[in-house]
C-alpha positions as CSV (number, residue, x, y, z in Angstrom):
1,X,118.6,82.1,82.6
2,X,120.9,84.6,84.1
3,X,122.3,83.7,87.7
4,X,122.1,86.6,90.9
5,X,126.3,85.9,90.9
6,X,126.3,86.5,86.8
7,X,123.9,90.1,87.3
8,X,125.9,91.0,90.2
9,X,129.5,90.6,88.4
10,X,127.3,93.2,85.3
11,X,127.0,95.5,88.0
12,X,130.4,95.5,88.8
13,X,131.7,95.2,85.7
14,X,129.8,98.4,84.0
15,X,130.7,100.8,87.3
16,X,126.8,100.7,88.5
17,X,127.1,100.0,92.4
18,X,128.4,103.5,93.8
19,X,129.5,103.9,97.7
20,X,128.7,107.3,100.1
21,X,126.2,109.1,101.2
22,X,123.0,109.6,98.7
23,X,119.5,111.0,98.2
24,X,117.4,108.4,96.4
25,X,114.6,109.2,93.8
26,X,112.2,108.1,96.8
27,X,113.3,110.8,98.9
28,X,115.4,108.1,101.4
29,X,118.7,107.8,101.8
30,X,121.8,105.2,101.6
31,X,125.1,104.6,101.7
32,X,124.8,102.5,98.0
33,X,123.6,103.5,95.2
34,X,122.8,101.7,92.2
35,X,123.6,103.9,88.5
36,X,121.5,101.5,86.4
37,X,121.7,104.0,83.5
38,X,125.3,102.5,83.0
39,X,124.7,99.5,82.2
40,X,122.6,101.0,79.1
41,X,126.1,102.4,77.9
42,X,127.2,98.7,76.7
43,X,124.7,97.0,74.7
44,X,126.0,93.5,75.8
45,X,125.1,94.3,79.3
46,X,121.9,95.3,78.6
47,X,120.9,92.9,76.3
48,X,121.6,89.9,78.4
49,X,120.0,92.0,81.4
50,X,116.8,92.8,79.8
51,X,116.6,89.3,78.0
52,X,116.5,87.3,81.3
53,X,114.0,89.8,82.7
54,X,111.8,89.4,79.3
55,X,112.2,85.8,79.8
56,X,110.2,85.9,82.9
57,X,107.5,87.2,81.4
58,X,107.2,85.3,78.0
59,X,104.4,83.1,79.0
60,X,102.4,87.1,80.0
61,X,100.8,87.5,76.5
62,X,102.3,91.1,77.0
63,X,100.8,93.7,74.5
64,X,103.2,96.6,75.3
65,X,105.7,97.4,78.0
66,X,105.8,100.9,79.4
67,X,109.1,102.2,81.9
68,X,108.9,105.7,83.4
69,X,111.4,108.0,82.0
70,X,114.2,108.3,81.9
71,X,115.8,105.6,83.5
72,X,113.3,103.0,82.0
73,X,113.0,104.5,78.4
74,X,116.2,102.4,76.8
75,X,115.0,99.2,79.0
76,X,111.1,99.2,77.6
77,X,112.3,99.2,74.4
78,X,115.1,96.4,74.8
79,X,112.1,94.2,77.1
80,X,109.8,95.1,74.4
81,X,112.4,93.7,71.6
82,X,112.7,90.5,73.0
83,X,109.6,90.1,74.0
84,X,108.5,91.3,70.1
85,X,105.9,93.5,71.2
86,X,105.3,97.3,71.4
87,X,107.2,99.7,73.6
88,X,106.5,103.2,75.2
89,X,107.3,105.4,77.9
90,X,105.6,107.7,80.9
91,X,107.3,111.1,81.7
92,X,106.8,113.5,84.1
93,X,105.0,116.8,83.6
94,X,104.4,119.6,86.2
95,X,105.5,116.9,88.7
96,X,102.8,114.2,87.7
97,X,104.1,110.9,85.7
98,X,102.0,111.0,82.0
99,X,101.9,109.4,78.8
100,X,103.0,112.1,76.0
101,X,104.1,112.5,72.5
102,X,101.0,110.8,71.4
103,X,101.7,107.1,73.5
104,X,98.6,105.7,74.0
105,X,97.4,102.3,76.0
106,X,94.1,101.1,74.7
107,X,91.3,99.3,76.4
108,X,92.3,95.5,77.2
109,X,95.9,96.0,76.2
110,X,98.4,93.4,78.4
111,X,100.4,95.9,80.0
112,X,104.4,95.1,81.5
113,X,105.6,98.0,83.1
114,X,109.4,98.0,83.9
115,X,112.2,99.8,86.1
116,X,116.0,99.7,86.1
117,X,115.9,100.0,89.9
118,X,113.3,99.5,92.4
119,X,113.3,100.8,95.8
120,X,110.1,101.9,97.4
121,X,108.4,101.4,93.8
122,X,106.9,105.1,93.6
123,X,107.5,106.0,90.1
124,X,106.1,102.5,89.1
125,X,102.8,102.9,90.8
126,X,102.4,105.9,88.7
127,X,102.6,104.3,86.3
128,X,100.7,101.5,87.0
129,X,98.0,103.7,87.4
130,X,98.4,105.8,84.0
131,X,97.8,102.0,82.9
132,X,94.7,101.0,84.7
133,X,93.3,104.4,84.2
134,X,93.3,104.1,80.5
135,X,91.7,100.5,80.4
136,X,94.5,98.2,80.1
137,X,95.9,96.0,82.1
138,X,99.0,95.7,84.4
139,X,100.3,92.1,83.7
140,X,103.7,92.8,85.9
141,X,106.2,95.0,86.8
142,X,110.1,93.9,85.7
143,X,113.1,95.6,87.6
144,X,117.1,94.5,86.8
145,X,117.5,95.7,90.0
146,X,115.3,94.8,93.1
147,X,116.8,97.0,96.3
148,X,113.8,96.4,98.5
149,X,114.9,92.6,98.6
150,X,111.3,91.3,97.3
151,X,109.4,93.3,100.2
152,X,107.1,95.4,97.7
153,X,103.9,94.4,96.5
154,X,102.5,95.9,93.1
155,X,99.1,93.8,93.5
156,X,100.9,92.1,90.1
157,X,103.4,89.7,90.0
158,X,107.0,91.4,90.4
159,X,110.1,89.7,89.1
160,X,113.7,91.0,88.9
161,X,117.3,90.2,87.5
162,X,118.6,90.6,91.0
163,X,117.4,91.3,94.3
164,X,119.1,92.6,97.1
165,X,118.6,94.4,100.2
166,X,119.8,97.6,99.9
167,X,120.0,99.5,103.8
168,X,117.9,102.8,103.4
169,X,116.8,105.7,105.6
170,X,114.5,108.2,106.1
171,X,116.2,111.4,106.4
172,X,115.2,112.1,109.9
173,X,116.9,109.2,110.9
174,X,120.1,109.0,108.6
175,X,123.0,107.7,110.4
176,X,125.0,108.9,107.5
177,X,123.4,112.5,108.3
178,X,124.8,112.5,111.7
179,X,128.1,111.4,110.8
180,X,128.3,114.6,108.6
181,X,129.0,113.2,105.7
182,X,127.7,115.2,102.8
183,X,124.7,113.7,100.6
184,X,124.9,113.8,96.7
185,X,122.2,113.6,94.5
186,X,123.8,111.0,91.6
187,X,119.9,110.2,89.9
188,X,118.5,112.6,87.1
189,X,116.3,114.3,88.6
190,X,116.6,117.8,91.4
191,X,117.9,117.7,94.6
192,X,115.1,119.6,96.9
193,X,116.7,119.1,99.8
């Protein structure tokens, strides 16, 4: 079992907690930002990340575990290794989260679906319902990283690595915005704003 003080030192340690002024995947804003994608550069960090969050979930009976792309793609598959089961990934097309390249969940399959960071849980509900909408069914969702501090509910049960409670905006009422201070965009996908 990994500690909060162990997963935070991790973070630290593989250059993922970033400080200034950023536009989140959910549209929000903040002063921190979490790169989760680096810790998937050293395989010792992501090995003991994704084992303690597989752990959680070894008593699931988990069939497959799905992430949504990008960010989640290397994670499914080192979730899925521990927990010896299969792995897959959703991706967006024409704007809309989907399962391609022939991924399939069948009817009755135990579904885990897992993020590298969590903050208003958007892309996860997509997913989530990519699940439920081919028959199977959502067991939990797994995060290394909880930013919302445990305040979302997936209707499942919802563990993480680490939670913490990250300080977000909406842009409208950005502090950071009215101090001037420009926004960058450090996630993979477009900046529309």
């Amino acid at each position: 079992m990994i500690t909060q003080e162990r997963a935070l030192e991790i973070l630290k340690e593989a250059g993922v907690l970033l400080e200034g002024h950023f536009l989140l995947t959910s549209g929000r804003h903040s002063g921190k930002y979490l790169q989760c994608a680096k810790i998937f550069q050293y395989t010792r960090y992501s090995e003991e990340l994704c084992k303690a969050l597989a752990e959680k979930f070894k008593e699931a009976q988990v069939d497959v575990v799905i992430g949504p792309a990008i960010g989640a793609i290397q994670m499914a598959y080192e979730v899925s290794r521990w927990l010896g089961v299969k792995n897959i990934f959703a991706e967006r097309e024409n704007g809309k989260m989907t399962l391609r390249r022939g991924f399939t969940v069948e009817r009755g399959q135990r579904v885990l679906v897992v993020e590298d960071v969590v903050t208003t849980g958007g892309s996860v509900k997509e997913v989530i319902d990519i699940v439920k909408e081919s028959g199977g069914e959502v067991v939990g969702v797994g995060a290394i990283v909880d930013r919302s501090g445990g305040s979302i509910d997936f209707g499942t049960p919802f563990e993480s690595v680490i939670s913490m409670k990250v300080e977000s905006y909406e842009a409208e009422e950005c502090p950071l915005c009215k101090e001037g201070i420009p926004i960058v965009k450090p996630g993979s996908r477009n900046m529309n704003k």
